[in-house]
N, C-alpha and C positions, 0 to 999 in steps of 0.2 A: 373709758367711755361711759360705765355704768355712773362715776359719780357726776362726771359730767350732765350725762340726762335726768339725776335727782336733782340736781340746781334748778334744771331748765325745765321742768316741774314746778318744782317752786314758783318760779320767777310765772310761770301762767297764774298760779293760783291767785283768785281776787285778794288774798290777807298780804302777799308781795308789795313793797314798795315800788316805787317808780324806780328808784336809783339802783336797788336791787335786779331790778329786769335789765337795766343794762349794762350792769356787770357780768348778769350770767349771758348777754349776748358777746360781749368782748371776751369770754371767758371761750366760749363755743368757736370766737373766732380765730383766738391764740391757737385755740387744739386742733382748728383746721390746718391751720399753718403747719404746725409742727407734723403732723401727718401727713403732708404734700411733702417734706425737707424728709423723712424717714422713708417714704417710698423712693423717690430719687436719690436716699442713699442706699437704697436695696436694690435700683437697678441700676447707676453708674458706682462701682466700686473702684475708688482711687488711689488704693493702697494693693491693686492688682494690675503687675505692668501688662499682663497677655489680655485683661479684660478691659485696659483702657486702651491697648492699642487697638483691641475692633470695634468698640467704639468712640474713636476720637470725634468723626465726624457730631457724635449725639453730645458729646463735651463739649466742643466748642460753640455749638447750639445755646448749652445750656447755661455755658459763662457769660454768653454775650447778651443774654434774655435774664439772668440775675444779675449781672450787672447793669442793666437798663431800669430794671425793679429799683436795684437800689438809691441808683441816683432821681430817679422819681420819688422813694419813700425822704432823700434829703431836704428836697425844695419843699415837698407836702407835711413835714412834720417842723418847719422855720416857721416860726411866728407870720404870724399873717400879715400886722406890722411890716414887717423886713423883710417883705417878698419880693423884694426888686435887689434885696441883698442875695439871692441865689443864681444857680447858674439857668434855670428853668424861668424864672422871674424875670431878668434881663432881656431872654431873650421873648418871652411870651407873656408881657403883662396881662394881668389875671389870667391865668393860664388853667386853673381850677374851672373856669366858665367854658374853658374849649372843649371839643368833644375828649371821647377817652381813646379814640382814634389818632387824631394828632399829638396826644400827648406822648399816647407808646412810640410812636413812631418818634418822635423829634429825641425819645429818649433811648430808644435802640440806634439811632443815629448817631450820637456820640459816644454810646458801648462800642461798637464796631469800628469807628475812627480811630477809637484809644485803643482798642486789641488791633488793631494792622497798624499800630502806628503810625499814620498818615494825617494825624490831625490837620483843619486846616486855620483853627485858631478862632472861629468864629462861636465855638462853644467851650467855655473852659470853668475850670471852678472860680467859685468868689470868693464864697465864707471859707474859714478854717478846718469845718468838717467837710464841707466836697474836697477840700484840697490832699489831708489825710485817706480819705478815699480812694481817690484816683491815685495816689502814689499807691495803696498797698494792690491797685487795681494794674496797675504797671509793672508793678514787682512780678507776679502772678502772671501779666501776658509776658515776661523773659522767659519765664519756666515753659509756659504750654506753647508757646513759639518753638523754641528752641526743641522742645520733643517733637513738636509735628513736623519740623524742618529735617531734623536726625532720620524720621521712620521714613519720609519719603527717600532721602538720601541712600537709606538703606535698601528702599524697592527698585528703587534705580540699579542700583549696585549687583544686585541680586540678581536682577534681569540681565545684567549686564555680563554676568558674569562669566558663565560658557564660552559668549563669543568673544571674549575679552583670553580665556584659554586656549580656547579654537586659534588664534591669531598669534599668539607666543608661539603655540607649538609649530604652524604654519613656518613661521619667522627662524624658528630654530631647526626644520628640515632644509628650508630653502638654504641658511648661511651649512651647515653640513653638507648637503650635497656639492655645493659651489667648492667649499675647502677641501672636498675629495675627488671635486671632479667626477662623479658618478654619472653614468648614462643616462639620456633626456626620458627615455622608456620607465628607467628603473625610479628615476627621480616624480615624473605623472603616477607612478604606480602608489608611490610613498605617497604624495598627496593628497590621490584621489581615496588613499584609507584612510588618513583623518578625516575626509569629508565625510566621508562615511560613515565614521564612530561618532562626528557630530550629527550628522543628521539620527541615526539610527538609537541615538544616547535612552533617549526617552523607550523607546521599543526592547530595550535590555531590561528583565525583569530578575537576574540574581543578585543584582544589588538591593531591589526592593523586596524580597522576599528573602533574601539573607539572614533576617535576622530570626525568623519565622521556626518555627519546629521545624522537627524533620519532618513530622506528622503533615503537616500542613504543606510544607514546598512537598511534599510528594502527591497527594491530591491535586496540588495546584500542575505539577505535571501529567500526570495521566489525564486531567481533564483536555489538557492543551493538546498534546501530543499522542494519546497510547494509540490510537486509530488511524495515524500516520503511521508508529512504529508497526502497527498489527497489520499493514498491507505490504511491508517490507520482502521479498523474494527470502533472504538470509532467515526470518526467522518462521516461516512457514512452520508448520505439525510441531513448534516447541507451546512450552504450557504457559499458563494464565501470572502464573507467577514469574515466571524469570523474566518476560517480558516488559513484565510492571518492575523487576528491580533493575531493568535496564534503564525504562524510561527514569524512574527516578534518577540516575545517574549521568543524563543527558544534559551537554550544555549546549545554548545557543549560538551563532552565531551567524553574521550578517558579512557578505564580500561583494563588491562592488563589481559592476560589469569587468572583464577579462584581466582578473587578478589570481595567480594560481594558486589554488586550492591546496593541489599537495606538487611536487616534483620528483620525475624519473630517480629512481634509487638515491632517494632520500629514507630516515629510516623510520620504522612502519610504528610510531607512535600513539595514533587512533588511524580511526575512518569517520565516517561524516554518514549523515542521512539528510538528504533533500527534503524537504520542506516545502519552500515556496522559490521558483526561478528555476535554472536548470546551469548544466555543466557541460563542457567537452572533455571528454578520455582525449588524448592525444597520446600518438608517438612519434619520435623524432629519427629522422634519418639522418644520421651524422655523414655518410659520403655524400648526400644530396643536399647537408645542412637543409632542408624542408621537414615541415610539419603535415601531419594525417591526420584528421579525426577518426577515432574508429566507431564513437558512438557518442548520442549525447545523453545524458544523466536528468533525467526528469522526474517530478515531484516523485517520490516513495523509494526513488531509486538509491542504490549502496555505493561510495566511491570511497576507494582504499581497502577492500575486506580481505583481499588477495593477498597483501604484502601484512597486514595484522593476523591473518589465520594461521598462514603460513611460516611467520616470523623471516621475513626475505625482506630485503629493498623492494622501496612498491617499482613495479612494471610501467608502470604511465605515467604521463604528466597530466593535471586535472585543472582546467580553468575556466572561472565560471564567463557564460556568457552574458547573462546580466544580471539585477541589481537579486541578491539567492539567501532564501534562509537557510538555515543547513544545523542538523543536530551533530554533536561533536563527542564523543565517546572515545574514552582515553583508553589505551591496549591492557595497561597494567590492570582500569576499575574492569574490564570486559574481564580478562583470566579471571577474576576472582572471582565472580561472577559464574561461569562457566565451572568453572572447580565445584561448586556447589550442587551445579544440574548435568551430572555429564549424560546424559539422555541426548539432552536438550542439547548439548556439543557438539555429538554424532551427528543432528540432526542440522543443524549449523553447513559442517564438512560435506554432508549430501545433496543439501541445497546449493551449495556453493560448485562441487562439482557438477549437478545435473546441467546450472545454469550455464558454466563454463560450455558444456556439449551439444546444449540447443542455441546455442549462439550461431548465427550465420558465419561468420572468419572461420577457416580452418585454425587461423593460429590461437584461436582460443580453443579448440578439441588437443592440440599439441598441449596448449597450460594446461589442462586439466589433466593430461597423461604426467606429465612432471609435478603436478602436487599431488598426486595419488601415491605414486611412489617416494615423495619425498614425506607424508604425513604416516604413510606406513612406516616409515624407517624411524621414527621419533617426532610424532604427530604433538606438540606443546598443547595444543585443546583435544581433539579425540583425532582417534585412526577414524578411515571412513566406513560405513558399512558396508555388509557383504552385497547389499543392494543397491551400492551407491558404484561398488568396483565394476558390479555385474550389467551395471547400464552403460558400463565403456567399456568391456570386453579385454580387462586386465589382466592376463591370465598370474602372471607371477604374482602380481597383487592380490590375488584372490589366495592364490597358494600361501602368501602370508601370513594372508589373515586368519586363514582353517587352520592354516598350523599353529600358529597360537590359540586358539582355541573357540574361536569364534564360531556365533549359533549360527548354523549351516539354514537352517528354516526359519531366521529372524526377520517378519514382515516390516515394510517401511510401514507410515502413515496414510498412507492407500491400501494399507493392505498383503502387497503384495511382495512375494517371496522372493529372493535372488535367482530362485531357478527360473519362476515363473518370466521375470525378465530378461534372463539371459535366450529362453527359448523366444521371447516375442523380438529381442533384436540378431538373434541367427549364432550367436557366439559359441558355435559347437562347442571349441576347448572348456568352457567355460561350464557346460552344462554337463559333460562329463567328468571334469573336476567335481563340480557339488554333487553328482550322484554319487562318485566314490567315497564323497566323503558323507554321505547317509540322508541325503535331500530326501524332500517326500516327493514325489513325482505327480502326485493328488493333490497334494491342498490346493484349494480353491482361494482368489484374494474375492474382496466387499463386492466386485463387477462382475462375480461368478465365470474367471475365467482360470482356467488350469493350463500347466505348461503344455500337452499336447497340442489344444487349442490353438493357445499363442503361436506355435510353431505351424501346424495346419493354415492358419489367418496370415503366416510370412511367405508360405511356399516355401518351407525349406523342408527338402524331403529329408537329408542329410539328421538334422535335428528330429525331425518328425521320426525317422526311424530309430534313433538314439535315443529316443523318448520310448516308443513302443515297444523297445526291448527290454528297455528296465523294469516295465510292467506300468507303464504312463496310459492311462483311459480317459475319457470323456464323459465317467458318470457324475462323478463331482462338479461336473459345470453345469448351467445355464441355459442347455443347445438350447430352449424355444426363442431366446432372444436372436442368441449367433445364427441359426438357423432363419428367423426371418431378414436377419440384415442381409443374409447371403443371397434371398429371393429379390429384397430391394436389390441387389446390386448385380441381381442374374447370371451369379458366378456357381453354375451347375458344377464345374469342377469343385469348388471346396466344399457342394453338398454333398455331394458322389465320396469326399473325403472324411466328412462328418457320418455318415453312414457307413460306410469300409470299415470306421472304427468305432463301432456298436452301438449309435445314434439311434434311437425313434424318430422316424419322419413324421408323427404325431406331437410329440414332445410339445409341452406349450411352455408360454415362457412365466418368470416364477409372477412377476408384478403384471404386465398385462392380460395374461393368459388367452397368448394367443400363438396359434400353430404356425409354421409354416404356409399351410394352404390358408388362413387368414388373411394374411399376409397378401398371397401371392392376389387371394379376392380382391381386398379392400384395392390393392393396387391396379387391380383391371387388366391382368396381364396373362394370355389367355396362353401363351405360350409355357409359362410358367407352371400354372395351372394345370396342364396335361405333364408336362415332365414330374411334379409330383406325384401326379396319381400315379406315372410309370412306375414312380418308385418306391409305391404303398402307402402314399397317404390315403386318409380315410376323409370322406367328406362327410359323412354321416356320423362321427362321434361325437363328442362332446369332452374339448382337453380338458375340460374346469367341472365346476358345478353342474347343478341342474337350470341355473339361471343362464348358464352361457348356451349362443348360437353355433350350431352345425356351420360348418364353414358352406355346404349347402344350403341353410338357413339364411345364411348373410348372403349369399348372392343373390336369392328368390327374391328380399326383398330389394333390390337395387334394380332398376326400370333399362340403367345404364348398358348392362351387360348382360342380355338375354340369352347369349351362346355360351357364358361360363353357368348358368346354372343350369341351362338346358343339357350340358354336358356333364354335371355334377350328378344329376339326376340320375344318370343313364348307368352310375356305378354304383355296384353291386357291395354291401356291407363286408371288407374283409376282418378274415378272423383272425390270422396273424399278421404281425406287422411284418414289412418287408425289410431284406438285411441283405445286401452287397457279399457279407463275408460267407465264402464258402467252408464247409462243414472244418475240410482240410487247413483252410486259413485259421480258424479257430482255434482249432487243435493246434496248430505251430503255434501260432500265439501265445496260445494258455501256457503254453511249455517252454517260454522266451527264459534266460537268467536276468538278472542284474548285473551290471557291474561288479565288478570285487571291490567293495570297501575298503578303505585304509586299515588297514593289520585286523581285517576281521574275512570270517569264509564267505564263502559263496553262498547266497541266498534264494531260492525259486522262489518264484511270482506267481500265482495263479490269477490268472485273469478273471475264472470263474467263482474264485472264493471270496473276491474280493468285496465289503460291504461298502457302502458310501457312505462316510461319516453327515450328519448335517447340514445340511447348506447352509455355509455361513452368511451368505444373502438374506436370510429370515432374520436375522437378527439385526439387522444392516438397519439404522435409522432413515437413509436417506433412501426415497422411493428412486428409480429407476423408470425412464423409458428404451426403449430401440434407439432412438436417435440421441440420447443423452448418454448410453453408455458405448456408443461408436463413437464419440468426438473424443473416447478415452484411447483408440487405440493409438498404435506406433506410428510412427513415420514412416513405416516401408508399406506402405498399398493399402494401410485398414482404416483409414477416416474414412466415417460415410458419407457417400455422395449427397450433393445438394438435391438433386433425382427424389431420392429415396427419403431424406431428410423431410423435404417441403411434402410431399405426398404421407407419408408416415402420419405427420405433425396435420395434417388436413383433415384427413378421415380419423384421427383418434381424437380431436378437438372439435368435434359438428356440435350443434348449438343445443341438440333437446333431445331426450331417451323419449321410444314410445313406450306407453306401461305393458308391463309383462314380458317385454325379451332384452337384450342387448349384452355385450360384451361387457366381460367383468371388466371393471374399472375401477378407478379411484373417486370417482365423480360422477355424478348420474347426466352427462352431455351424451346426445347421440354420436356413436362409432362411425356412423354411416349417412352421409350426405350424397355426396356422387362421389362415381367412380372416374378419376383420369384416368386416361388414356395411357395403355400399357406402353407405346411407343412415344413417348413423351420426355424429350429429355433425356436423351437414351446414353447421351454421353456430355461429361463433366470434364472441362481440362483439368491438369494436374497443378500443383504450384512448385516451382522448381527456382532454383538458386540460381543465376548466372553470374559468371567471374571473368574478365577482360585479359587473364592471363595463363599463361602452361600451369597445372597443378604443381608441378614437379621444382615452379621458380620460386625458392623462397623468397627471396627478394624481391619480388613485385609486394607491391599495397596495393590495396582498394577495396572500397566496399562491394558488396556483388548486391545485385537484385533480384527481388523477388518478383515475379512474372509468372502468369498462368501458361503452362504448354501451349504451343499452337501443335498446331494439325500433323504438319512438315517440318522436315530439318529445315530447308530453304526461309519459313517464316521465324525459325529458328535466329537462324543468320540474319535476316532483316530488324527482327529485334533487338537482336546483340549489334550490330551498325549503328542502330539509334540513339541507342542507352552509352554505348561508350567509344561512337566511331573510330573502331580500328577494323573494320572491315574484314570481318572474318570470313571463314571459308571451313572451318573443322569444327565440330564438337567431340570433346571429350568430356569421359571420365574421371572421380578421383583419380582411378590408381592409370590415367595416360591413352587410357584404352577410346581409339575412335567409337562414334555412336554411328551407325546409318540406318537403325530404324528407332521409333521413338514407343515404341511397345515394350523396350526393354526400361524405360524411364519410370520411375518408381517417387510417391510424393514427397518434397522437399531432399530431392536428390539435389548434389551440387553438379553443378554446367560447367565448363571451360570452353568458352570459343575462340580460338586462335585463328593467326592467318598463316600463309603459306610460308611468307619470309620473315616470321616467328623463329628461330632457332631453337629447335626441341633438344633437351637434355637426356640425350638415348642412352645415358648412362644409367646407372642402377638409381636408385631414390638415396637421397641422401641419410647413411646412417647406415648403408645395408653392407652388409661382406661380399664381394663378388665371388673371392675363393669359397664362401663356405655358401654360397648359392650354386655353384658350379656344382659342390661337392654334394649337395641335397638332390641337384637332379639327374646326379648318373646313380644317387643310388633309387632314385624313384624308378630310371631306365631298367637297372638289374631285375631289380624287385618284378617289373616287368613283365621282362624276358623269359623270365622262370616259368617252366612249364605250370600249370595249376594240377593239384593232387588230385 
């Protein structure tokens, strides 16, 4: 360019000639040219097959617009003479006089005719050079024909090609089936899984990520999936890591509506995790040849974990009910896995047995008694723990486990201890086994609740006293929380309990801090109210700081209830607190033993020397309310009522503090709004299980229902009519026993409503010795008999 622009310099200067100037303009315009033909060969490259096939389109553009070019530079560089000798001349005498409009076009016209081949002969060459031309211009359209014809050919192909696969395969099920005679079921079943792998082909992503690091497909899974796996029941309290080397190890998979998943004692290879769609458990009755569902399998849910943990034939048949993603986790990668965090194994075994026991089916409390003892005997991933046996009241199982060697005060992930559970579900045996074996009858779990507690909150006096003699207290618990839930729920007996065994009826609780007679205020329950003070509460102290209200305080300000503060007022500051235990009880008390140890002596207790270690609730992250740490307790009578619940949750959440007083909190909302009505709600039904047949018939199926108590046995029976019309007339218990009143009913008890022409199995339970039944109760009779010393 530089020597170019010294020409065209020159060629302006006045010393320039004329012929000069238009050299250096021909000169400017060759270098224009040449630089239009270098740029388009910088952006169509034709010696690169992947850059001409995207743009073929811009190529054939550009052949058909250079070739127009050129046979225009033909006729315009022929002698002017012999301009009727061209093929532009023939058709358009003086054709240089026409616009520059019709020229392009008349000469793009027969570019395009001679690239489609379609000429229609009305434009052809004359002279010798158009003729040379157009052949080397024909040569050139076979080549770029024949590529553009090939690529399309190819896109076709390409597109075509799946379902072009899809259709062999189709074609090669159908003549198979046909040549085996296979069942019309099993043969729709085959085909509806090709359809399936065709449609779902594109949504498989281990073929496109296959090739990837490892680094990469594992991020690319836990983004996809760990928060599916992380809400999973099996891997609950396991750690951050094992979870993630699970997910990484997870494969997809996609089954079409009612194709089965896994099948009855087939052998336990993987399990599956739900995804997206859902499942049916089934089992099969072979004398009734008929099918049960016993539950259906919904996103997050586990199917097959039973028969892989256990190492068994799976127990169920699984098939989905419609179109299901599902994670797929092979037995052998899970052991290995597992080998690595045996923690995280236990904790596996514990989840798997709790969930087996809060399952509605009795026959799944039966499974779980049969892989407790089968995991104990040579458990392939871990034995269970001592607080996974102690929540099914396994007494041999428990004996195994101590015996080998196992940490007798090993908390779960809640916290809590095998003792502390064995006393909250009544399992005497069980609670004297682990004191023997050196429980601590004190430690507290994260909810601030101690085995006496727990056994006080069951009614079980048996345990309660089992508890009390090994030197079990209630100073390591929490009372101000249990204490007010006991006021919500106006159960004067287990305060009269919590007080017999060395309670402050002041006691506040550790996160609200708030007393009993709080409590009993904010509630408005005036009856309540007076039974405390019977029993030394103080209305004039202060359980917290200096910043908290007199439970006096708190009533004076409340408009609502003018007869509890008026009666607050009228008591006099006591100076000690009041205590149930007389002088004598104390004394026997203090002087209770322990249990004998396993191969060690006999150990006293002093009840009075005893210090309270810490409360492990202070260090506890997670804040606590009343009504948040009642929805922890058991199934036998300790959820809190909705009562107590909705009033609790009322006055502890009022919308604005006034400055200078109010109830310690966590948030500065007024405590104190109004007061409901202490008679409000005063009773809650229970939710209870019902079942359509005798306890005692294993051979009945069926799901039971959950239903809230009514009132009466009668509407008892009207429900049980509705739910599974067989017209009953009895309710029973697990263990066969009639019910006739409905105060002995206890929450998420299981029902049996039978009718009269039910044939009852008056025989012993199946599994049990009659002779060595017989022979237990004449020695209970002896035993008897005998005079006492």
């Amino acid at each position: 360019m530089g020597v170019t622009f010294r020409v065209w310099v020159r060629a302006k200067s006045s010393r320039c000639s004329v012929n000069c100037r238009q050299y250096c303009q021909l000169s400017l315009l060759h270098r224009h040219r040449i630089d239009l033909l270098r740029r388009v060969s910088r952006h169509l490259n034709f010696f690169d097959g992947r850059q001409l096939e995207e743009d073929r389109h811009q190529v054939t553009v550009f052949v058909c617009h250079f070739a127009a070019c050129s046979y225009y530079l033909l006729a315009a560089r022929h002698p002017a003479s012999k301009e009727a000798d061209t093929w532009l001349g023939a058709v358009l005498p003086n054709f240089k006089e026409e616009s520059l409009w019709a020229r392009y076009v008349t000469s793009m016209y027969w570019s395009i005719t001679t690239l489609a081949t379609v000429g229609y002969g009305d434009l052809h060459p004359v002279n010798r050079g158009e003729m040379i031309f157009t052949i080397l211009y024909m040569l050139l359209n076979l080549a770029l024909t024949a590529y553009i014809i090939g690529n399309m050919t190819n896109l076709i192909t390409r597109l075509t090609a799946r379902t072009r696969d899809y259709r062999d395969s189709v074609q090669q099920l159908v003549e198979f089936a046909t040549r085996n005679q296979l069942p019309r079921k099993l043969h729709e079943q085959m085909i509806s899984h090709v359809q399936l792998k065709f449609k779902t082909e594109s949504l498989q992503h281990q073929g496109t990520i296959a090739t990837l690091p490892k680094a990469i497909r594992s991020s690319v899974a836990q983004f996809l999936f760990f928060n599916t796996v992380e809400k999973v029941y099996l891997f609950q309290g396991t750690s951050y890591n094992f979870r993630t080397q699970l997910v990484s190890e997870m494969k997809v998979e996609f089954f079409p509506p009612r194709e089965e998943i896994i099948l009855v004692n087939e052998a336990p290879s993987e399990f599956y995790i739900v995804v997206n769609g859902s499942a049916d458990v089934i089992i099969r009755r072979e004398e009734a040849g008929s099918e049960q569902i016993l539950m259906t399998a919904q996103a997050t849910d586990v199917i097959g974990e039973i028969g892989v943990i256990c190492y068994r034939p799976q127990p169920f048949t699984v098939r989905s009910r419609k179109l299901s993603q599902l994670l797929r986790l092979d037995r052998i990668v899970f052991m290995n896995i597992v080998q690595q965090y045996k923690e995280d194994g236990q904790k596996i075994v514990d989840n798997l047995l709790q969930r087996l026991r809060e399952a509605y089916d009795p026959r799944f409390e039966e499974l779980s008694s049969e892989i407790e003892a089968l995991l104990v005997e040579g458990g392939e991933i871990s034995e269970p723990s001592v607080c996974a046996v102690a929540a099914g009241g396994n007494v041999e199982v428990m004996q195994q486990l101590l015996s080998k060697g196992a940490e007798v005060d090993k908390t779960d992930y809640h916290g809590r201890t095998a003792l502390v559970i064995a006393s909250s579900k009544g399992y005497e045996e069980c609670v004297k086994l682990l004191l023997e074996h050196g429980a601590d009858p004190n430690k507290a779990d994260v909810y601030g609740k101690v085995p006496l507690l727990e056994a006080l909150i069951a009614r079980d006096t048996a345990t309660v006293k089992l508890l009390s003699e090994n030197g079990a207290t209630l100073k390591n618990a929490d009372m101000g929380v249990y204490l007010g839930q006991a006021v919500l729920d106006c159960n004067r007996d287990l305060i009269d309990d919590y007080l017999k065994y060395g309670t402050d009826i002041n006691t506040a609780g550790e996160s609200e801090g708030l007393s009993a007679l709080h409590i009993a205020v904010i509630d408005g329950n005036m009856d309540m109210v007076r039974f405390l003070v019977s029993r030394g509460a103080d209305p004039h102290i202060k359980p917290g700081d200096e910043a908290t209200l007199t439970a006096y305080e708190l009533a004076e300000r409340s408009a609502d209830h003018p007869e509890i503060a008026s009666f607050l007022k009228a008591q006099s500051v006591r100076d000690e607190p009041y205590s149930s235990i007389t002088p004598r009880e104390s004394t026997s008390n203090a002087n209770q033993k322990r249990l004998p140890r396993k191969g060690s002596s006999n150990v006293e207790f002093q009840i009075d020397e005893v210090t309270p270690p810490p409360s492990p609730n202070k260090g506890f992250s997670g804040e606590r309310t009343i009504h948040s740490l009642m929805r922890k307790q058991s199934a036998r009578g300790r959820l809190m009522t909705i009562r107590g619940q909705k009033t609790l949750s009322r006055q502890l959440n009022a919308n604005q503090n006034p400055s200078g007083w109010g109830l310690r909190r966590r948030d500065n909302r007024d405590p104190l709004q109004t007061f409901p009505s202490a008679g409000a709600a005063k009773e809650v039904p229970l939710r209870v299980i019902i079942h359509s047949y005798h306890p005692w018939n294993k051979e009945a199926v069926g799901l039971g229902k959950v239903v809230l108590l009514p009132k009466t046995i009668e509407e008892v029976l009207k429900i049980a009519n509705e739910k599974f019309n067989n017209h009953p007339t009895k309710v029973l218990n697990k263990e066969a026993a009639e019910i006739d009143d409905l105060s002995v009913i206890r929450e998420n008890d299981n029902l049996y409503v039978i009718n009269d022409s039910e044939k009852l199995n008056t025989s012993s339970p199946p599994g049990m010795d009659t002779d060595d039944l017989i022979a237990r109760l004449q020695a209970i009779v002896t035993a008897l008999s005998q005079p006492k010393p």
